[in-house]
N, C-alpha and C positions, 0 to 999 in steps of 0.2 A: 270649567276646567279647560285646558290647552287644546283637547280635542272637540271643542264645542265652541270655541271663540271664536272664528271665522262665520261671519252673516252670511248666511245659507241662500244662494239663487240660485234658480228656479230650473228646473234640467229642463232639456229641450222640448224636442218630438216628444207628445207622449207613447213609451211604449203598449204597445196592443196585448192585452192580454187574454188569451182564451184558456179559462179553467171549465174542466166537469164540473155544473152546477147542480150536484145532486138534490134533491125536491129536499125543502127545510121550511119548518114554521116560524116565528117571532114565538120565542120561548114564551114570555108574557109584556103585558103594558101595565107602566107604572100606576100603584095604586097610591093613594094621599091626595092633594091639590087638584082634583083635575077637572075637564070639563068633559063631555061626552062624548070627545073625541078620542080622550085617552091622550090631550096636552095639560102638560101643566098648567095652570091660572097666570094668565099675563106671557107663557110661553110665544114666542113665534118659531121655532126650531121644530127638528121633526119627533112625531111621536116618541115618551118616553120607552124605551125593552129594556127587563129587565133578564136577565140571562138567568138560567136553572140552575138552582144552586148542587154542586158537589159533594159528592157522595164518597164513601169509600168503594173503589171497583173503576172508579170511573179512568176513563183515559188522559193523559195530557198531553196533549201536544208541544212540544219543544222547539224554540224559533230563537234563530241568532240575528234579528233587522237590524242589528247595530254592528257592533267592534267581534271579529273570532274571538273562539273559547277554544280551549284544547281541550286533545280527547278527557285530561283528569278533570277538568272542571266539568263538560260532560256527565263524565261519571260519577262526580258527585252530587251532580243536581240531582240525577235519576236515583242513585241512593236515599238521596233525602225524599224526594214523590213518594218512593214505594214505602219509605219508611209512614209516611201518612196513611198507604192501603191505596195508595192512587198504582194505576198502572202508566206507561208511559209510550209513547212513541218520536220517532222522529223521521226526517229524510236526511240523506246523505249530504246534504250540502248544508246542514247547521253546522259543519266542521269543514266548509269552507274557507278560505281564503284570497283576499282581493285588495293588498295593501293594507290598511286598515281596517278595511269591511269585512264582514263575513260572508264575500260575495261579492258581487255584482247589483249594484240597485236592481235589475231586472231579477235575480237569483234570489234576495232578499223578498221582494214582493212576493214572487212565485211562493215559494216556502212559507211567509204568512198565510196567502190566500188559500193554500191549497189545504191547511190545516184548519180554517175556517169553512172550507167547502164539505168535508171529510163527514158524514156522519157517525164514522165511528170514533171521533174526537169529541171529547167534552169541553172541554176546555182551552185555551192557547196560552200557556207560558215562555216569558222569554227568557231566554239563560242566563243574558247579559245583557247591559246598555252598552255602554260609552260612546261611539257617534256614529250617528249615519240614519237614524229612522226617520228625521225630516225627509232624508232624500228618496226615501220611494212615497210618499204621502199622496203625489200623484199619480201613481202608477197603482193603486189598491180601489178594487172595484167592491164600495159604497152598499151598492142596492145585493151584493151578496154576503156580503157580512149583517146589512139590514136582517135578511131573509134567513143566516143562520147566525143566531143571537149566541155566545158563548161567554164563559167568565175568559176576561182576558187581564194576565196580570204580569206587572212589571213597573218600573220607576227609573228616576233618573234621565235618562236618554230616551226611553220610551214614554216620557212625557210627553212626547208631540203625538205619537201613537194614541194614546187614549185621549189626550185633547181633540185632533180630528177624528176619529172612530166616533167618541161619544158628540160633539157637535153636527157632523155629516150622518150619522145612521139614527142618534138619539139609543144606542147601546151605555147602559151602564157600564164603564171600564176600573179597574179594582189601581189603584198605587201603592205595589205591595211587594214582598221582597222578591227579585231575581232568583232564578237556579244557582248563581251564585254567592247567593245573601246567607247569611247565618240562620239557619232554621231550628233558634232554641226557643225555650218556653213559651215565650212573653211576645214570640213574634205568632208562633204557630196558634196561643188560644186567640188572638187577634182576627188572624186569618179565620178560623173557624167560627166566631160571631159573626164575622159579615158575610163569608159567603157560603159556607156549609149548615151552622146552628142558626141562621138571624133572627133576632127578637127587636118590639121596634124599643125605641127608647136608649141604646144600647152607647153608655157613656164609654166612653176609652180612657184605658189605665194610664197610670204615667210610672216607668221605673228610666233614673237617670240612668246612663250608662255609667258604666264599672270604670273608678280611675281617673274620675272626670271633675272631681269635688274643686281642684284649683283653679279650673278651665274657664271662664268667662263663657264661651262659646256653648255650655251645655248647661246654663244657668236657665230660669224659668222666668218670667217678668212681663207686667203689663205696659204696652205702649201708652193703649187709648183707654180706658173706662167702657165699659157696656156689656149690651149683649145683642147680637146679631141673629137671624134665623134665613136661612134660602139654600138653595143648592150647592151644592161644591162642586167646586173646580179648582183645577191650580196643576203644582207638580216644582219641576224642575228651575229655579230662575233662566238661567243661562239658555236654556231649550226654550221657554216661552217667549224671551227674549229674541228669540231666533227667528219666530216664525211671526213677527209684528212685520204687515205688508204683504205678506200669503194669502190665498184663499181660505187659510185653516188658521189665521190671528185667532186667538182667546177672546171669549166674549164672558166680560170678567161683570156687568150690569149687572147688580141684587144679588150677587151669590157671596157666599160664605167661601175666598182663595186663598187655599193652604200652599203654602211656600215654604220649598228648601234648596238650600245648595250647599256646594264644598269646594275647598282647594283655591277659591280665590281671594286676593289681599280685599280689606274692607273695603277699595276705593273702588273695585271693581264692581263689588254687590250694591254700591253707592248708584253709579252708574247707570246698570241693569234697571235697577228697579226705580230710577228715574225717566230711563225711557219707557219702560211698562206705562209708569203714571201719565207721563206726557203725549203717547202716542199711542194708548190705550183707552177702554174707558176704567181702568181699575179705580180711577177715582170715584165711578159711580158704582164698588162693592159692597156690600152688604157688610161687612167685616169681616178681618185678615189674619188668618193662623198661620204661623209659622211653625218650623220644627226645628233643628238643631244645627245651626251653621259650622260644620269641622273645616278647621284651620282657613277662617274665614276673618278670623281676626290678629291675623301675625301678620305685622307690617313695621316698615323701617318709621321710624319718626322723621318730620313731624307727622304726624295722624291720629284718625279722629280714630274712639271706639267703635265696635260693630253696635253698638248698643245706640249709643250718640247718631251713627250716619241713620240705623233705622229710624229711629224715634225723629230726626231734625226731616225724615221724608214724611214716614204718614203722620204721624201726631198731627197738622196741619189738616187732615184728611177729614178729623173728627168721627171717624168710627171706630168701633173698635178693632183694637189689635193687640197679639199678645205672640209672644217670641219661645220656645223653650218644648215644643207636646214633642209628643217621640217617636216622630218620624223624619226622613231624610237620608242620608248616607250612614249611617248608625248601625249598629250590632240589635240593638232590641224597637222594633218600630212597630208602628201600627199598619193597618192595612186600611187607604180609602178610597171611596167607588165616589167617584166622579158623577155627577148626576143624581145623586140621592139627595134629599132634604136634612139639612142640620141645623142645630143649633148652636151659637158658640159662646162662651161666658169670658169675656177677657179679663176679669178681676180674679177670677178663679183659674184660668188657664186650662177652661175643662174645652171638649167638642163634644156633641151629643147627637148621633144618628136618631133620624125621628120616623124613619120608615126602612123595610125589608131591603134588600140590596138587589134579592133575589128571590124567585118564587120556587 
């Protein structure tokens, strides 16, 4: 989108951050694949944590790292928490203001950190994406979100968020709806499989969006034949695209990367995700789920379908790939944690969780 297309470099000085690091343990280490260190098989990154799953009662912490909310979007995030049985909190500067930001890159970080340092927070939601969380990515200190493991969950813009969280700490991180996002059925029994009820095995439903039957863009379909098994990662194109060159680039080798985006003409997602293949290793993925590209395919002729550019990039790839599961910028999505083992069927267009999210 517009406020993500400018290539993200690198802010200066970094700034010094001293938070209260209240004493906090590593909720738990990843069980499935591992060796006795508590790495994944073939891993070199750091120990897997998987955060404590939510409960009702529990707290959430509320963070604006990207674009201001106003006080009503605010309010209706925390409507919807408590409507869960979650209780909530915030600090005064998630209704910040700084141009575009909700803040100051330094006011940004603070307010993440400080909601990860908190032990009376359980958890850290963010309200909103839209841009800006690459730019505090150096400015969040690592070894104390390491030390207090929490669900953190958001998408879109906070895509680079959980890509470096979960690469630099080995925290499982969720991409799952914003305080802003539609919190009906199909997104909330979602959320609660992975991070509140999790059982392993746990395939993900598919309901099209409402209205969408003539839309090309919300159609289901196999690129490549197969089926693929390793970790997830992925998110955002445009945001992953951002940070190729960074100390926090995706390391996209043997995993299973789900990909979405919205708002740009096909030639753009053409593009993107030709730089990902060229200046990445996404060519050596395990196999590529996508989810629902909105208005990703309205373009002036001459031009190619959205179907056409993806299929003329990976199909060459020869693994699998498959376009249409139900998540991305969408009203009914799913909810995925970054760092868990999957499975993915691309003839079927299914994903399949093969272990807990959370302990």
């Amino acid at each position: 989108m517009t406020d993500r297309r400018s290539f993200l470099r690198k802010t200066g000085a970094l700034a010094a951050m001293t938070l209260a690091s209240a004493s906090g343990l590593r909720a738990g280490t990843g069980s499935g694949n591992q060796d006795g260190t508590g790495k994944q098989e073939g891993a070199t990154g750091p120990v897997r944590i998987l955060p404590r799953r939510l409960r009702e009662g529990d707290r959430i912490g509320l963070v604006t790292p990207g674009s201001p909310v106003t006080p009503e979007q605010l309010g209706g995030c925390i409507a919807k928490l408590e409507d869960l049985g979650f209780r909530t909190t915030y600090n005064d500067s998630v209704l910040s203001e700084y141009g575009y930001f909700a803040g100051t890159d330094q006011e940004r970080a603070e307010e993440l950190m400080d909601m990860f340092a908190r032990d009376d927070v359980d958890a850290v939601w963010c309200v909103r994406g839209g841009y800006g969380s690459i730019r505090i990515l150096d400015l969040l200190d690592y070894e104390l979100i390491r030390t207090h493991p929490k669900v953190f969950v958001g998408y879109s813009d906070i895509t680079a968020l959980i890509t470096s969280i979960n690469q630099e700490t080995g925290l499982v991180a969720f991409h799952g709806p914003l305080g802003i996002s539609d919190f009906n059925r199909f997104s909330v029994r979602s959320m609660k499989k992975v991070f509140m009820e999790p059982r392993d095995n746990y395939r993900y439903p598919y309901r099209r969006e409402k209205d969408t039957r003539d839309n090309p863009e919300f159609d289901r379909y196999t690129l490549t034949s197969g089926t693929a098994e390793g970790l997830l990662t992925g998110g955002n194109i445009s945001v992953l695209d951002s940070m190729i060159g960074t100390r926090f680039e995706p390391d996209f080798k043997d995993r299973i990367v789900y990909l979405e985006e919205v708002g740009e003409k096909t030639y753009r997602v053409d593009k993107m995700v030709f730089h990902l293949l060229s200046a990445t290793n996404l060519k050596e993925a395990a196999g590529i789920v996508m989810g629902a590209f909105g208005e990703c395919s309205i373009n002036e002729p001459p031009a190619l379908s959205l179907k056409t550019a993806l299929g003329d990039l990976l199909k060459p790839l020869g693994i699998p790939a498959s376009y249409g599961l139900s998540f991305g910028h969408i009203k009914r999505m799913i909810t995925i944690p970054t760092g868990i083992r999957a499975v993915m069927d691309a003839d079927q267009n299914s994903l399949t969780l093969l272990e807990h999210a959370v302990v």
